[in-house]
C-alpha positions in Angstrom: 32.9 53.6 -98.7 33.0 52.3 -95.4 34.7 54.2 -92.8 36.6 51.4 -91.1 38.0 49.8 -94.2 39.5 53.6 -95.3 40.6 53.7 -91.6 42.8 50.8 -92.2 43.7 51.4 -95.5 45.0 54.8 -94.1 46.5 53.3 -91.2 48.5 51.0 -93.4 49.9 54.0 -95.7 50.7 55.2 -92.3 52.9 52.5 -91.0 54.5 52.2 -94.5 55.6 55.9 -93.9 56.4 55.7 -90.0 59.6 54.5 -90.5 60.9 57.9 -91.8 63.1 59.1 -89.6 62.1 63.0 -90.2 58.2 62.6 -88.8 57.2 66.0 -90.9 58.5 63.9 -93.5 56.6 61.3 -92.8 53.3 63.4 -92.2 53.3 64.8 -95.9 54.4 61.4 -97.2 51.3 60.2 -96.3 49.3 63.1 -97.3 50.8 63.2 -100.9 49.6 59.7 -101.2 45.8 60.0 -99.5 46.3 63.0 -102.2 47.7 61.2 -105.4 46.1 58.3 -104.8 42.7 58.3 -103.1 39.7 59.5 -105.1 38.3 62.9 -104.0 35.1 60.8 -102.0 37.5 59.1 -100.0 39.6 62.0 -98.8 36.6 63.7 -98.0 35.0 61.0 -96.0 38.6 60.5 -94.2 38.4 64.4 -92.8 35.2 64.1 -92.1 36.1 61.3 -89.7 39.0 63.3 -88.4 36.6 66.2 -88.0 34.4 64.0 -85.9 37.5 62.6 -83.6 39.2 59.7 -85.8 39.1 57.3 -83.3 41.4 54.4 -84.1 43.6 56.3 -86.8 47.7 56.7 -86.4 48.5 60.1 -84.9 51.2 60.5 -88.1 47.6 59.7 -90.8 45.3 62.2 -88.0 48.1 64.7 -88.9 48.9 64.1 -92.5 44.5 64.2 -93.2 44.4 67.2 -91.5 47.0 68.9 -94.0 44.6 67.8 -96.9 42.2 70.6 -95.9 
C-alpha cells in the first residue's frame, strides 16, 4: 500500500483520538485500532516507516506504532 496514504490514514485515527484528555490514553487508543483494524501488511509497513524516521506522522500515532512491536 502506499506509504503516504497509510500515513494519513494514521494521522487521521490520530486526531480522532488527540482529544483524549489522558495522552497514554490516547496512545493505546490508537494502537488498539492500527491493531483491530489494520491488516497485518499495513501495520508492518507503518513500523517500518517509523523505523526508518516517520516523517510527517503525529507524535501521539509515532508513539502508539511503536507499541505495536
Amino acid at each position: 500500500m502506499n506509504i503516504e496514504r497509510l500515513v494519513r490514514m494514521a494521522n487521521d485515527i490520530g486526531n480522532f483520538f488527540k482529544a483524549e484528555p489522558d495522552h497514554a490514553v490516547a496512545v493505546d487508543s490508537v494502537a488498539l485500532h492500527l491493531k483491530r483494524f489494520w491488516d497485518p501488511r499495513m501495520r508492518k509497513e507503518i513500523v517500518a516507516y517509523v523505523d526508518g524516521g516517520g516523517t510527517g506522522l503525529l507524535d501521539l500515532v509515532r508513539e502508539a506504532v511503536l507499541k505495536l512491536r
